[in-house]
C-alpha positions in Angstrom: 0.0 0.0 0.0 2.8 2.3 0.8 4.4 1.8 -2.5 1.1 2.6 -4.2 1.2 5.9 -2.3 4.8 6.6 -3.9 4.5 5.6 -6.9 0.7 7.8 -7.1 3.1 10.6 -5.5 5.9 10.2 -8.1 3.4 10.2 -11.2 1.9 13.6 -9.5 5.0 15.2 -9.8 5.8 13.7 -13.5 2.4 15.1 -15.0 3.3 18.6 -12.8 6.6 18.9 -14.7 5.1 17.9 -17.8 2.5 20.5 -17.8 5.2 23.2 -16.2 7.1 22.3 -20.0 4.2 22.3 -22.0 3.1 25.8 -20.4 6.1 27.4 -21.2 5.2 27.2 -24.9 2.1 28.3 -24.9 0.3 31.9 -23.7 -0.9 31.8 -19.8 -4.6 33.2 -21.5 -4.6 29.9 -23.2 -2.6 26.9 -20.1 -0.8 28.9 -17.5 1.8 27.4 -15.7 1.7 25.0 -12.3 3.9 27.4 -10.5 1.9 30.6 -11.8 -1.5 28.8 -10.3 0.2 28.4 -7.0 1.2 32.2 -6.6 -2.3 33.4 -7.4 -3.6 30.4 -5.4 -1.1 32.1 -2.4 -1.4 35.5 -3.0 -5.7 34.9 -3.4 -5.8 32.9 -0.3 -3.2 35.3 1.7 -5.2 38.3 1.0 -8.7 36.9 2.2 -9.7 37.1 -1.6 -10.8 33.8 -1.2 -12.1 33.7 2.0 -15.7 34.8 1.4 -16.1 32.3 -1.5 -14.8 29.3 0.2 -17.3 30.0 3.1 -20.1 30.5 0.7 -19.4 27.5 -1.4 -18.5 25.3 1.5 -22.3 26.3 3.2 -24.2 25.8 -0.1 -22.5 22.2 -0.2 -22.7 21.3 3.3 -26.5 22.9 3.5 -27.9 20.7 0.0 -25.8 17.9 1.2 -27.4 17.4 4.7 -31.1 18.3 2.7 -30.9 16.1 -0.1 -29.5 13.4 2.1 -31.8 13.8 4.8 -34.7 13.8 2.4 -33.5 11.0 0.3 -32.6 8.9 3.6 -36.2 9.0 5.1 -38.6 9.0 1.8 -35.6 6.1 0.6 -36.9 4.1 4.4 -40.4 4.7 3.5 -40.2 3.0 -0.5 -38.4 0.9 0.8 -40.8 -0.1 3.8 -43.7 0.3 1.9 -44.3 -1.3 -1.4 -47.6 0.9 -2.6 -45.5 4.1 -1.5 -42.4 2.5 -3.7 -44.9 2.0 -6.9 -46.4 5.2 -6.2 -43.3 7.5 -6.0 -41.1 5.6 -8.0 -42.1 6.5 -11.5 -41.9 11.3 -10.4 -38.5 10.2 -8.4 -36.6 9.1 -12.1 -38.8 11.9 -13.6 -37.5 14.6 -11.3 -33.7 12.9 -12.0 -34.4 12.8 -15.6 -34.8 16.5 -15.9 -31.1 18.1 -16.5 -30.4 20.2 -13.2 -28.6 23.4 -15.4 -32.2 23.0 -17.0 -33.6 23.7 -13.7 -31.1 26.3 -12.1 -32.4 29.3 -14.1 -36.1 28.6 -12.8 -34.9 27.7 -9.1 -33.2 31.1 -9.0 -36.3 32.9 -10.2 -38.8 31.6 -7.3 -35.8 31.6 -4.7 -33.7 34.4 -5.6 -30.5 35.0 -6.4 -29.0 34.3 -2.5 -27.8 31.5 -0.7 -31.3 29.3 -1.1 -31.6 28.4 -4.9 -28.1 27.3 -4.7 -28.5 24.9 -1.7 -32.3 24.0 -3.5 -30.2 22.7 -6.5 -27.5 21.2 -4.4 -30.4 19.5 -2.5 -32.1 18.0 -5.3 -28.5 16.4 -7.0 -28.0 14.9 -3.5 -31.5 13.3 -3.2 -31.5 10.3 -5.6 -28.0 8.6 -4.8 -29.0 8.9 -1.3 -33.1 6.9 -1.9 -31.7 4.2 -4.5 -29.2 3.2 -2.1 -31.0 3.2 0.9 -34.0 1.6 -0.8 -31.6 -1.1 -2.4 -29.6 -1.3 1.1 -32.9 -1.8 2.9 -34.4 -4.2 0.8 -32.1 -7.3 0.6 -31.6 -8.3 4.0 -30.2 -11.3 5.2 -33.7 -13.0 5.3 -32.1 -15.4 7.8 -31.5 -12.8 10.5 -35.7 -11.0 9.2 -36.8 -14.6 10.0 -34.6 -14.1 13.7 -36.1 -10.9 14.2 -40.1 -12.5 14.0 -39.3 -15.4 16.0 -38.1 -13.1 18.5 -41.5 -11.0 18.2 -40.0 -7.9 16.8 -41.8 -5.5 15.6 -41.4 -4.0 12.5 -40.2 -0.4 13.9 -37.4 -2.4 16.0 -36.6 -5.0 13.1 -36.0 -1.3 10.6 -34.1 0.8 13.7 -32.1 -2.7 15.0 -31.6 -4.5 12.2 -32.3 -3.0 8.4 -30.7 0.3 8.8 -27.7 -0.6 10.9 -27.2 -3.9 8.2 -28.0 -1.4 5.2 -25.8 1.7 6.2 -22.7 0.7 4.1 -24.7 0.7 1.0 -26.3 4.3 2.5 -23.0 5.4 2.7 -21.9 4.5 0.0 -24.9 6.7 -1.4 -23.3 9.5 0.7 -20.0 9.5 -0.6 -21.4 9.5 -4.4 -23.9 12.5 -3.1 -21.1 14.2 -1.7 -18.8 14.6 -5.2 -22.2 15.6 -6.9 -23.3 18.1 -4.0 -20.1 20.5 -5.7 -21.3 19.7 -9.1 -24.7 21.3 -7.8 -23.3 24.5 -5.7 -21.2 25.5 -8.7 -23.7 25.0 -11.1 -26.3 27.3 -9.2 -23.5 30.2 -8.9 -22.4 29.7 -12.5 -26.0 30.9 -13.4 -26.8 33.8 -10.9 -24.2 34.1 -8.1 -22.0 37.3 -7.4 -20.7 35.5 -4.4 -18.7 31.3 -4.4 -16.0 29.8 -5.6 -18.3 29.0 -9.0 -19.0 33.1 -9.4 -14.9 33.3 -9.5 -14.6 31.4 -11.8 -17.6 32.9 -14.1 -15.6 36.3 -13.3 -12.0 35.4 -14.1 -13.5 33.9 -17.7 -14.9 37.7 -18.3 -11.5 39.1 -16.8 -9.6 36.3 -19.1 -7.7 35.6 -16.1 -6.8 31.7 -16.3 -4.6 31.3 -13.2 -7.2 32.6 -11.1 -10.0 30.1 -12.7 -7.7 27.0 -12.2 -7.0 28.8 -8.8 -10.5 28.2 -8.0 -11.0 24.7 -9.5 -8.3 23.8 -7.0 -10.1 25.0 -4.4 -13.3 23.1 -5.2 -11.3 20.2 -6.1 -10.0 20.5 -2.6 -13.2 20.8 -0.7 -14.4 18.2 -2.2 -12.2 15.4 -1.6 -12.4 16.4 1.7 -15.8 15.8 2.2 -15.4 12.5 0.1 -12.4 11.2 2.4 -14.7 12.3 5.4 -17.9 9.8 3.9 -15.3 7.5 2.8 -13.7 7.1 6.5 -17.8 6.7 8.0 -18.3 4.3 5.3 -15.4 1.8 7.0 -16.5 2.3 10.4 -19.9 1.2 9.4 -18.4 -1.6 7.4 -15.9 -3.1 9.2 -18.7 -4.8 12.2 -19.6 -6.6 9.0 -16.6 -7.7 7.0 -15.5 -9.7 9.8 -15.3 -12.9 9.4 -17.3 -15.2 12.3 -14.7 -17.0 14.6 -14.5 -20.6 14.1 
């Protein structure tokens, strides 16, 4: 594993000294250099340029994230509980996916406004289906040997869900999570791209006007950032939850 780490490291630097070659041909409008990103990277992040659109981004994530999740956790327990409410919903759940969300954005930011709310609305609504097909799926297939357990031992069906289905199913809910996660920047950046004056995605829309390359990868680093943060966070949950179950039974 170490060696993977080093050899993932070495390649890093390879394809940062390629592109620091292939830059030095070309115009900075058009691929500006590594080491030209970094010192408007520094000298955005030293001044407190950046400061005000990493908080907003950050908030419009972490707000649509916890939303969409939230929402696509409980109504993903109830389709998954419930067999008319799964026929019922099913068919306006891939309807409301099926609808492209940059579609949507310029609509959401007419009935919500151009603040923080249609961004985390959009954020939301990207988050919400990873989130119910997994915990549907996760749900749903159940060791039946340990269902069967759980009615001899006259469980109810509240205690067989809270005791057994969702602590047995929250891998496969976290695994939901982590894909909700990447797509939760998708959906932030998406709503500032299309009326935002204030987020990492409204830099970006500003430094294309200002033909300022640097400062646009500048802020796709940034985003790149946050969001493998939040995905290594998910992705550390996700092994806590799954390690009870990868172990094997003593012999």
């Amino acid at each position: 594993m170490k060696n993977i780490r080093v050899y993932s490291f070495l390649l890093f630097l390879l394809l940062i000294i390629l592109w620091e070659a292939a830059a030095g041909n070309m115009s900075e409008l058009i691929l500006p250099a590594p080491s030209v990103i970094l010192f408007t990277l520094f000298e955005g992040l030293s001044s407190g340029y950046f400061t005000p659109h990493i908080v907003r981004t950050t908030l419009e994530i972490l707000l649509g994230l916890f939303a969409g999740s939230l929402f696509g956790f409980v109504i993903g327990i109830l389709m998954g509980e419930s067999v008319f409410l799964r026929k019922l919903l099913f068919p306006y759940v891939i309807a409301s996916q099926a609808v492209p969300k940059l579609a949507l954005a310029p609509l959401f930011i007419l009935w919500f406004g151009f603040d923080m709310t249609s961004k985390v609305v959009i954020t939301a609504l990207i988050c919400f289906f990873p989130l119910l097909e997994n915990t549907v799926t996760s749900i749903q297939y159940i060791d039946k040997q340990k269902i069967e357990l759980f009615r001899m031992l006259k469980a109810s069906r509240w205690q067989t869900l809270i005791h057994l289905k969702i602590p047995a199913g929250m891998p496969g809910i976290l695994a939901g999570l982590r894909v909700a996660v990447v797509l939760a920047v998708v959906g932030a950046v998406v709503g500032e791209f299309i009326g935002g004056s204030e987020g990492l995605g409204a830099v970006i829309i500003a430094s294309q006007g200002m033909m300022d390359t640097p400062l646009m990868f500048s802020s796709l680093i940034l985003l790149t950032l946050i969001g493998m943060l939040l995905y290594q966070l998910v992705n550390v949950l996700e092994k806590r939850w799954s390690k009870p179950y990868m172990k094997e039974p003593k012999k």
